[in-house]
VMD Tcl script that draws the C-alpha trace (Angstrom):
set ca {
  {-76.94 130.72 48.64}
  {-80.82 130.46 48.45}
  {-82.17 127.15 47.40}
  {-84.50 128.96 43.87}
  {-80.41 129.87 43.23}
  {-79.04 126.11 43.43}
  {-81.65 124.51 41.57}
  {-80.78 126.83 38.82}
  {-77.04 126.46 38.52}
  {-77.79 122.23 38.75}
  {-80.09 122.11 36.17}
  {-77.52 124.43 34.41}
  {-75.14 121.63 34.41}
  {-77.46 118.65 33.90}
  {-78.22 120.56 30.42}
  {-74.43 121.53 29.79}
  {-73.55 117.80 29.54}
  {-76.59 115.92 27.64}
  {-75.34 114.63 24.50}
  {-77.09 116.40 21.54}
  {-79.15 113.95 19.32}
  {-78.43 115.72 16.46}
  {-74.37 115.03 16.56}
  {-72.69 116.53 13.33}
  {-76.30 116.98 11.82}
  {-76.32 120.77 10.79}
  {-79.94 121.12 9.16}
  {-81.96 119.47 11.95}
  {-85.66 119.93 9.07}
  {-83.37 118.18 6.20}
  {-84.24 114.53 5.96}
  {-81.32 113.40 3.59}
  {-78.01 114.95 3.11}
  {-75.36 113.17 0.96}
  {-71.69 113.29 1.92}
  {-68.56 113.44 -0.44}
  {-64.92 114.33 -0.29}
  {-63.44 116.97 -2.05}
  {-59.57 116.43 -2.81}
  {-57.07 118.31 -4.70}
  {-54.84 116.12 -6.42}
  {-52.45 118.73 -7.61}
  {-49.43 119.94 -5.78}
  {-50.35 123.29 -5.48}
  {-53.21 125.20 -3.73}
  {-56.67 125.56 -6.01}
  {-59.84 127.46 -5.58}
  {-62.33 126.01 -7.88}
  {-66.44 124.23 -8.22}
  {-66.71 120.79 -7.54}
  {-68.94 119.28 -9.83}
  {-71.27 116.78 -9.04}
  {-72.70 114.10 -11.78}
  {-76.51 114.30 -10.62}
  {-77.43 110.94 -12.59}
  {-74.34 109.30 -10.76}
  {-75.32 110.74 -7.37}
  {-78.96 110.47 -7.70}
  {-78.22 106.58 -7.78}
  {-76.37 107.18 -4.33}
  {-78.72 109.53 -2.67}
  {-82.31 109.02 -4.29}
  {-84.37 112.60 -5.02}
  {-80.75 114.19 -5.12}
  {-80.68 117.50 -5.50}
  {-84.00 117.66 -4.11}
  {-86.26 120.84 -4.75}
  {-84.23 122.83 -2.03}
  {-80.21 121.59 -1.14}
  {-77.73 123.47 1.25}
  {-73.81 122.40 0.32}
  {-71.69 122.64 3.70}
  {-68.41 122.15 3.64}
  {-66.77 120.57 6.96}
  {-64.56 122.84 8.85}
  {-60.76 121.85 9.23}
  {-59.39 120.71 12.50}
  {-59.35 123.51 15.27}
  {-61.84 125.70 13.10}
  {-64.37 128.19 14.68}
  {-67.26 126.53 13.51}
  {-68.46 122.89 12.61}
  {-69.32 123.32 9.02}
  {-69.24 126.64 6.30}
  {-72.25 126.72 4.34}
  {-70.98 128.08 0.41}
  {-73.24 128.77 -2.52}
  {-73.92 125.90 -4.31}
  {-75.98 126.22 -8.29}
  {-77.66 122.78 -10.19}
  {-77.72 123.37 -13.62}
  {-79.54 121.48 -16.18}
  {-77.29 121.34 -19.19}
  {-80.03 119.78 -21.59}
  {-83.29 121.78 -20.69}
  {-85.12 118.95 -20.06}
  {-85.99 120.91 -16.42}
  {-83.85 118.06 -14.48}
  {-80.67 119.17 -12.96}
  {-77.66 117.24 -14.81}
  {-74.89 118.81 -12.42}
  {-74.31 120.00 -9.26}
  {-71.47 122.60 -8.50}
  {-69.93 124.56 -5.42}
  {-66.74 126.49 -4.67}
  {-64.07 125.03 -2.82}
  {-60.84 125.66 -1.34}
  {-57.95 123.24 -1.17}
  {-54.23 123.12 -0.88}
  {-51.99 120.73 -2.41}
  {-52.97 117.65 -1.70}
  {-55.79 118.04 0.90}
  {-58.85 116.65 1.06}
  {-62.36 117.89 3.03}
  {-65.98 116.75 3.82}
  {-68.80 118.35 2.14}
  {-72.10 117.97 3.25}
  {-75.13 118.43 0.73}
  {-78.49 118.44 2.59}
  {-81.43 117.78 0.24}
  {-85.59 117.87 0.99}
  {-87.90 116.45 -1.64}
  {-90.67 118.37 0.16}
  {-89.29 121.48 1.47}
  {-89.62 124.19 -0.94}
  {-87.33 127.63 -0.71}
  {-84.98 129.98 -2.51}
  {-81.23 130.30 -0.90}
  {-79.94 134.14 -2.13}
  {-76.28 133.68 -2.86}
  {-74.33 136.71 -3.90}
  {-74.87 136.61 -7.52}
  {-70.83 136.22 -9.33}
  {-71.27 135.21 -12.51}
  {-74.13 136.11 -15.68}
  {-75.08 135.03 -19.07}
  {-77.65 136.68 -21.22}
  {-79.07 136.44 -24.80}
  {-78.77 140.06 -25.15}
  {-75.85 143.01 -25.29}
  {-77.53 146.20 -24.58}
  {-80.39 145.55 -27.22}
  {-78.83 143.19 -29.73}
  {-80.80 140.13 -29.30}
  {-77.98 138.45 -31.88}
  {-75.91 138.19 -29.40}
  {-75.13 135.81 -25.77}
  {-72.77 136.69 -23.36}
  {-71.37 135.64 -20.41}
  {-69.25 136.97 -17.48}
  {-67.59 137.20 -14.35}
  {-66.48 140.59 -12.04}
  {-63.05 140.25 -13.66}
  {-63.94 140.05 -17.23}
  {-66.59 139.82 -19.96}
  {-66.82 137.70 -23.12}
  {-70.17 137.28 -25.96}
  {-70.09 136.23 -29.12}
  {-72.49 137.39 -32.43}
  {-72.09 134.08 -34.56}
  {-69.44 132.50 -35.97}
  {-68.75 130.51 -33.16}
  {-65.80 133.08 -31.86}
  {-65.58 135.28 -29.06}
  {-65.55 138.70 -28.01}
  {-64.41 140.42 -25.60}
  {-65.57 142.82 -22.95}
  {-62.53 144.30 -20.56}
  {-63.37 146.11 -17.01}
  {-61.67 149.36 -15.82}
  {-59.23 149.34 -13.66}
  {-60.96 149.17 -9.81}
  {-64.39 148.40 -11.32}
  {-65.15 145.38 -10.85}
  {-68.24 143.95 -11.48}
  {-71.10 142.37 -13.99}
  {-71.46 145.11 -16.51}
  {-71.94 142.97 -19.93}
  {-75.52 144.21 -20.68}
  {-75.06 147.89 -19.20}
  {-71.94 148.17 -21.29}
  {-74.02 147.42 -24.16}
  {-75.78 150.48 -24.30}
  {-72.85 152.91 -24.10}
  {-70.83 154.26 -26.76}
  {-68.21 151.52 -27.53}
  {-65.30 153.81 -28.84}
  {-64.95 155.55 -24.91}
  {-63.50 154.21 -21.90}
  {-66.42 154.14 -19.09}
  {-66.05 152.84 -15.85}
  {-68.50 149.87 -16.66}
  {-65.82 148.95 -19.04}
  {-64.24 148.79 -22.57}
  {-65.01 146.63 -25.64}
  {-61.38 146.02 -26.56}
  {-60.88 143.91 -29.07}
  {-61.63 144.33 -32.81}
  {-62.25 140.92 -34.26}
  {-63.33 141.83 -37.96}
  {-63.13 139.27 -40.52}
  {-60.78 136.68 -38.55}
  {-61.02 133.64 -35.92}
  {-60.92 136.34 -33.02}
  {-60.30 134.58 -29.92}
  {-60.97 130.96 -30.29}
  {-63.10 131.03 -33.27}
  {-64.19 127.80 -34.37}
  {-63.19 126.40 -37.97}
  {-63.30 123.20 -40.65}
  {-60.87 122.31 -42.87}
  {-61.00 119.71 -45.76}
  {-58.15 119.75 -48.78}
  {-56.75 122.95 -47.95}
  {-60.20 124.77 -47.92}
  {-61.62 126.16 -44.35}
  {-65.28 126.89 -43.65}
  {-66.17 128.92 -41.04}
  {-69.68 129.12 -39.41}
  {-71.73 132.49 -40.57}
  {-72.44 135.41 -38.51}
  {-75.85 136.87 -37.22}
  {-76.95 140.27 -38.83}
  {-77.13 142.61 -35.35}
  {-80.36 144.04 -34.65}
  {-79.46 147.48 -35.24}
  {-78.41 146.85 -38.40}
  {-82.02 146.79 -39.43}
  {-81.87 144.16 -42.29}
  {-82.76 140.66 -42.48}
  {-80.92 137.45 -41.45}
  {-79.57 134.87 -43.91}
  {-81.84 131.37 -43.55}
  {-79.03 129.64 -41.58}
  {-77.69 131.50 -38.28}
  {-76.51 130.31 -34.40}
  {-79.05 130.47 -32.34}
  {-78.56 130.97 -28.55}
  {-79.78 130.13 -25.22}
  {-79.02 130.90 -21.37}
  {-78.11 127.21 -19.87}
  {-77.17 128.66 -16.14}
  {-77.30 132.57 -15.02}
  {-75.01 131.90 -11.91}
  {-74.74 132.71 -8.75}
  {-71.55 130.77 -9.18}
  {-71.18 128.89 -13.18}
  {-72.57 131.59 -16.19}
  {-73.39 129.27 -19.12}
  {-74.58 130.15 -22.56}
  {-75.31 127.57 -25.61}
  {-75.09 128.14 -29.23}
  {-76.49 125.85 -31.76}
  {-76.37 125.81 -35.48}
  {-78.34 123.24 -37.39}
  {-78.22 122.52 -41.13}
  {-74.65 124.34 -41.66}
  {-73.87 123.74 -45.44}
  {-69.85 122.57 -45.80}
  {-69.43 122.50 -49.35}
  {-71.43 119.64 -50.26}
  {-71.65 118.36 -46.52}
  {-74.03 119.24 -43.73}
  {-73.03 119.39 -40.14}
  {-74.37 120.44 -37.05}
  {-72.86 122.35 -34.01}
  {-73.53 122.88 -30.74}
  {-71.26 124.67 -28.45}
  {-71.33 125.86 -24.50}
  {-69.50 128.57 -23.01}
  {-69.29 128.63 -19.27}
  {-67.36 131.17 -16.65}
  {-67.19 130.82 -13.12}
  {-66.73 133.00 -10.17}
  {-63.71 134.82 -9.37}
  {-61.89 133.42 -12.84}
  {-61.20 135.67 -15.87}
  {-61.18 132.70 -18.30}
  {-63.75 130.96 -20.48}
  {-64.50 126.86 -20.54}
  {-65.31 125.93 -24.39}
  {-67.47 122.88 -25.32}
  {-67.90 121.81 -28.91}
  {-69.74 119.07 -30.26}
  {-69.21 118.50 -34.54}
  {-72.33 116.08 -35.99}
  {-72.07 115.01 -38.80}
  {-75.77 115.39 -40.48}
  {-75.04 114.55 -44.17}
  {-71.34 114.36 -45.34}
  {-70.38 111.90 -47.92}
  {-67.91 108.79 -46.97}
  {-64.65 110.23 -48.52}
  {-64.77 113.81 -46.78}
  {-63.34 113.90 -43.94}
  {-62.59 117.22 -42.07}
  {-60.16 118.82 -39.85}
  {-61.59 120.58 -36.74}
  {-59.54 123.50 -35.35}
  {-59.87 126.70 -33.46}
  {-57.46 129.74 -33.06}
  {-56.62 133.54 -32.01}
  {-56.31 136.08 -34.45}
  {-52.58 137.85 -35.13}
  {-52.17 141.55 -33.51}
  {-50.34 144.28 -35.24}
  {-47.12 144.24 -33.33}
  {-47.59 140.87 -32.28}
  {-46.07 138.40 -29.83}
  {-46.84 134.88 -29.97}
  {-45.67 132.25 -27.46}
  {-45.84 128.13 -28.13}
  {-45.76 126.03 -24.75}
  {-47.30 122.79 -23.92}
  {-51.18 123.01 -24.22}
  {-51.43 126.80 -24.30}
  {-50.81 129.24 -27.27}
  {-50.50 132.85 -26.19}
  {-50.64 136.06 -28.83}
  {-50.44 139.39 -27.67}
  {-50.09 143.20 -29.46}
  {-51.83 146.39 -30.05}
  {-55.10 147.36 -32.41}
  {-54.89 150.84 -30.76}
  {-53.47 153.31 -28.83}
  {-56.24 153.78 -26.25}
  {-57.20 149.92 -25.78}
  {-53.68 149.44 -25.44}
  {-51.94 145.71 -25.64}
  {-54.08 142.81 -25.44}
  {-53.21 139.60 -24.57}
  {-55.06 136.44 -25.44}
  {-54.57 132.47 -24.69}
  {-56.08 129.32 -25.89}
  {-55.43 126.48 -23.34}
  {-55.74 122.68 -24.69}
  {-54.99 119.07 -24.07}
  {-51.95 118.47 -26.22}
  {-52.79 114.77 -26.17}
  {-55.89 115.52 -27.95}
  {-54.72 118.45 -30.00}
  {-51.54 120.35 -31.81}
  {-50.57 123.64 -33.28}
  {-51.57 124.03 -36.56}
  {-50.40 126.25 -39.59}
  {-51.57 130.26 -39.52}
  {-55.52 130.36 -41.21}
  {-55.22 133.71 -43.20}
  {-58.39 135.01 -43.24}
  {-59.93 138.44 -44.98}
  {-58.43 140.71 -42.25}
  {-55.11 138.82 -40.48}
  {-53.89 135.56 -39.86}
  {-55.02 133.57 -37.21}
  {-52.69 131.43 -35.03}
  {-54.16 128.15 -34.81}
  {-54.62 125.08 -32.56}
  {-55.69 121.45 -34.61}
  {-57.55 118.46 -33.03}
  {-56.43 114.89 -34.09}
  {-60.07 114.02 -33.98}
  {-61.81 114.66 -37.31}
  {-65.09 114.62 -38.77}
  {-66.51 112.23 -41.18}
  {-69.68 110.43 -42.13}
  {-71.12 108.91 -39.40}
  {-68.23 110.35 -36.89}
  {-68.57 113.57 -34.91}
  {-66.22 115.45 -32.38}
  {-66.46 116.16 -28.98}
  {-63.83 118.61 -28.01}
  {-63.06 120.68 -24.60}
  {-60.49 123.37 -24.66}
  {-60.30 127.65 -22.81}
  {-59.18 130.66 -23.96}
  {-58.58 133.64 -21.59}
  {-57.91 137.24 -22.52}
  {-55.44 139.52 -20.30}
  {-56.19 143.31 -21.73}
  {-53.65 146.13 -20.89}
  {-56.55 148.20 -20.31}
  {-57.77 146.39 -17.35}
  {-54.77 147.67 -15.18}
  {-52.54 143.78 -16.54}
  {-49.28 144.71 -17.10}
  {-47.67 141.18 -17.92}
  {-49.90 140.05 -19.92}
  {-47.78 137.30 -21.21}
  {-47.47 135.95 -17.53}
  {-50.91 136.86 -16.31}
  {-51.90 134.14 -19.37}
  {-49.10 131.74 -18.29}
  {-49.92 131.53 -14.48}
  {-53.64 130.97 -15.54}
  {-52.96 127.81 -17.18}
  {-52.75 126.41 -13.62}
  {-56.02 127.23 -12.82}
  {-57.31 126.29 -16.05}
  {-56.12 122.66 -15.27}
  {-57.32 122.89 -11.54}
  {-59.35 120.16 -11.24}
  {-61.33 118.72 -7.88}
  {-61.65 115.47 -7.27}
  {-64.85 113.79 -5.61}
  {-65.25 110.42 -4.35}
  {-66.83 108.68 -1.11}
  {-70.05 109.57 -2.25}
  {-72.71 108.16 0.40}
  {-76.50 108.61 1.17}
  {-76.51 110.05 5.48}
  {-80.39 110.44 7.04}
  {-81.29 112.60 10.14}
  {-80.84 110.96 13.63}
  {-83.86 113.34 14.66}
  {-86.78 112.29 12.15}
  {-89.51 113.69 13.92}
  {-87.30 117.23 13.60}
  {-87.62 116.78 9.68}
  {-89.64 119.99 7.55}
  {-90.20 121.94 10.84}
  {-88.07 125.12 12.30}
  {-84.51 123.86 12.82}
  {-84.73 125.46 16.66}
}
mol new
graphics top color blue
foreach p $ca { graphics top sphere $p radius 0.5 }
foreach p [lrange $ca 0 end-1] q [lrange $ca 1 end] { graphics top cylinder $p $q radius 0.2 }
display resetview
């Protein structure tokens, strides 16, 4: 063996077995990363976003999220790699232009728990492309009345009235087709999708209302574009919180609503995330002027189907049936905390009855409700055939819920390595 040949295969070795200074640090031009554990409390498995409090965190890991942040999650024992970088989306719920949460997708079984990494730079500036799952948009086709939201399995908007629609996909397309759908004639099937449901003069699904002495109030509609007249002084008005990759949010507000005598105000948000075919509700009641004796009930609720089924189970009220032959049936679900709510009595309204769903929180002067609940839909025409049991077995991921915790503040072990090339 030559001697040029030796030398080589040494220093070979000599590299082969220096320690590397950078240990488990993955993003060697990151300064800061900030380390939690993700758990699953629940017996079962879960795929679901872990949300991060940025205020909390921010106290933990100063500058947190940073102008640029990579989530990693730690790779189990005997993995392929050290770490699995996944999308990761901070959302600023307010609009003040700071970042209020932090989410990205996780997968647990029952009971186990894994290291996430979050790397952060205060000075590094950069867009990460994730494949985009998830959209909301204050549009449908050309309606500017309307916001909608959705994932690849389904679609849901809403016009006013603080209910929702809902937008079903054909069978093998999936896909984000809200705003495309818009703009195609509503009483085909296309392969962008189907609008489905016919919610008319009732709750639809999960329509907001107020109830005081036997008489409900429900919030007014917006006058669609098309319809080419003007809107009434007092209508929702919308925005886009987050457009995704991974949580879809959309807001709608209406100020000044006129309750008999009272005044109120309501806000509520409407998020989606990837890969689920269900909607998150939150709904805030405020109280703006309402005398001290009034005191109202808040409730929501599904409207009643011609040949309808209804099913009653712990926290979730399911209604199913058929509006017409092509759509075929549709099934709905509204998904609750029975400690913080109950089934109520049917709301008849113009065009049906509306199964309903009660909070035990009420609004009165100088007391406003904060309430959190989900409604899913399950259409025949999306290729469901149980749609009683599709809604049932949602409920589980509905409650799916990821725990964080061990939240702590990690720097680089190779400073002089920090805002240059990681190689």
């Amino acid at each position: 063996m030559s001697p040029v040949r030796l030398v080589c295969i040494i220093s070979a070795v000599c590299l082969a077995q220096k320690p590397d200074p950078s240990g488990d640090w993955a993003l060697p031009n990151f300064a800061y990363r900030l380390s939690v554990d993700v758990t699953n409390p629940g017996a079962g498995p879960i795929q679901a976003l872990a949300a991060l409090p940025v205020q909390r965190m921010a106290q933990i890991a100063p500058g947190f999220p940073g102008k640029l942040s990579i989530a990693t999650l730690v790779e189990r024992e005997g993995g392929k790699y050290p770490g699995v970088p996944v999308a990761s989306q901070a959302i600023d719920l307010d609009g003040d232009g700071y970042a209020d949460e932090f989410v990205f997708p996780v997968s647990l079984k029952g009971g186990e728990q894994r290291k996430a990494h979050i790397y952060y730079s205060v000075a590094l500036d950069d867009t990460i492309v994730y494949p985009k799952r998830v959209h909301a948009q204050h549009a449908y086709g050309y309606n500017r009345q309307t916001v909608a939201w959705e994932s690849e399995q389904i679609g849901y908007r809403t016009y006013g009235g603080f209910f929702i629609d809902v937008m079903a996909r054909s069978p093998g397309h999936p896909g984000l087709f809200n705003n495309l759908a818009g703009y195609f004639a509503y009483h085909k099937s296309w392969a962008t999708g189907r609008d489905v449901f016919h919610i008319g003069d009732t709750l639809g699904l999960g329509g907001l209302f107020l109830r005081r002495d036997g008489v409900a109030y429900r919030p007014p509609l917006n006058m669609p574009d098309y319809a080419h007249k003007p809107q009434a002084e007092v209508v929702p008005r919308y925005r886009v919180v987050a457009d995704g990759p991974i949580r879809a949010i959309a807001e709608v507000r209406l100020d000044r609503w006129a309750v008999g005598e009272d005044e109120v105000d309501l806000l509520a948000r409407y998020s989606i995330d990837a890969g689920e075919a269900f909607t998150r509700c939150w709904i805030q009641v405020l109280p703006r002027r309402v005398a001290a004796d009034h005191v109202y009930e808040v409730g929501v609720g599904i409207r009643e189907l011609p040949q309808l089924k209804s099913e009653r189970d712990s926290g979730v009220l399911v209604v199913s049936g058929e509006q017409e032959a092509r759509a075929g049936r549709l099934g709905f679900a509204l998904y609750f905390d029975p400690a913080r709510a109950g089934f109520g009595t049917p709301l008849v309204t113009g065009e049906a009855a509306n199964q309903t769903v009660v909070f035990r929180e009420k609004v009165g002067g100088g007391r406003a409700v904060v309430e959190e609940y989900a409604v899913g839909a399950a259409p025949a025409f999306s290729g469901y055939t149980d749609l009683e049991g599709q809604l049932r077995r949602q409920k589980a991921f509905v409650e799916a819920k990821v725990k964080v915790s061990g939240a702590k503040l990690e720097q680089t072990p190779q400073p002089e390595r920090v805002d240059k090339e990681a190689n």
